[in-house]
N, C-alpha and C positions, 0 to 999 in steps of 0.2 A: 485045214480045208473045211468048206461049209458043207453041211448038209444037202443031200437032193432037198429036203422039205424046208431047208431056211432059203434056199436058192430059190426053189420056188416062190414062196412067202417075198422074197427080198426083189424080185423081179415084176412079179405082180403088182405089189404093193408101188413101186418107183411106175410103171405102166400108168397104172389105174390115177394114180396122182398125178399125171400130165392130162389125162383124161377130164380132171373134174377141176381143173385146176382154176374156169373162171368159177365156178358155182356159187362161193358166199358174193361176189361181184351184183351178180342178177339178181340177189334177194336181199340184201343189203337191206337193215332195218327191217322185214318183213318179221313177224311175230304178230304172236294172239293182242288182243286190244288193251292191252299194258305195257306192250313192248317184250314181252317176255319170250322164249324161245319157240321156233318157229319146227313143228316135230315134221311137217311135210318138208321142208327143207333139210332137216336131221336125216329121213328116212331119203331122200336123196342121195346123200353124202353119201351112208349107209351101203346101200346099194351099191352102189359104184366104188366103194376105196374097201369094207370094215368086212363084208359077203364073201370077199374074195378068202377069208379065213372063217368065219363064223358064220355061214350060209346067210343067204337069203330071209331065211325064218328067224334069225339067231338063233338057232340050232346049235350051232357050233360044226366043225369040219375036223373030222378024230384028226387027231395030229398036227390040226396047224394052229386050232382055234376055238375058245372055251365058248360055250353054249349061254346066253346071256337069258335065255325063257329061263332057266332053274339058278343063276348063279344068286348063291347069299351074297357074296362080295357084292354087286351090281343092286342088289335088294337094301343093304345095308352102308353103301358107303355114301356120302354126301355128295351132289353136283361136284361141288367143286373140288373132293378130292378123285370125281374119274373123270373132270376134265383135267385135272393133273397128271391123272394117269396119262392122258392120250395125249397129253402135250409133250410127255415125257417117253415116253413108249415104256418097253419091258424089256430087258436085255435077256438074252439065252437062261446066261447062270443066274438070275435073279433068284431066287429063294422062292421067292413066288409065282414064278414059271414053273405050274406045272408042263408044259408040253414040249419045254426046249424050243422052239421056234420065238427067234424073234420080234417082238410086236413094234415095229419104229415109229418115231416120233409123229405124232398125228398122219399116224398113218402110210407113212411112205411120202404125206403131202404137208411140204412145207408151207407152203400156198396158206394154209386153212387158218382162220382167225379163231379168235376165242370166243368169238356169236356162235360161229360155224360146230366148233366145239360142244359149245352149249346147245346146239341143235341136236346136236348126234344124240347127247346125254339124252334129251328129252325125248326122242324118237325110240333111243332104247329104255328105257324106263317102261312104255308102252308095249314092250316082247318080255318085262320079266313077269313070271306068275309069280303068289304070294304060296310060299314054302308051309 
């Protein structure tokens, strides 16, 4: 039987994903004048699917959702291994869950493309401090 806080997390996350589901539709190619990722549209995403665990501020939310201002992982890993992350989620017992919650597959929203991805990265990029 799941958790109150994975249920929660798992309910939220399937919600919030119906909610944003046209979003990379409307920005579609939108990015800085290289084409590169578009963090207002990241911070979008953000908002609306990632908050619902890791507040608003990326704070993080005790028990559902790591805090992304202080995380080394997030400081240190490459684009594209935390768009891997998010395209992959985190399972409960992963080794590297600390918080036992869930994190699912780009979010609870299958919808979301690998621009969309790469937005999110670069929107949080912009909430971690340098350690």
């Amino acid at each position: 039987m799941m958790s109150r806080e994975i249920s929660i997390a798992a309910i939220a996350a399937a919600f919030l994903g119906v909610v944003v589901a046209g979003c990379q539709s409307s920005n579609e190619g939108v990015g800085d004048s290289q084409g590169g990722p578009d963090k207002a549209h990241g911070k979008q995403i953000f908002t609306v699917i990632c908050a619902t665990c890791h507040n608003i501020d990326g704070t993080g939310i005790k028990g559902l959702g790591k805090s992304f201002v202080t995380s080394e992982y997030v400081r240190k890993a490459s684009d594209d291994q935390l768009v891997d992350l998010l395209t992959k989620g985190r399972d409960a017992k992963d080794p590297l869950n600390t918080t036992g919650v869930v994190m699912p597959p780009k979010g609870g929203n299958p919808s979301l493309s690998e621009k969309d991805l790469r937005d999110v990265v670069a929107y949080v990029r912009t909430l971690n401090q340098p350690g």
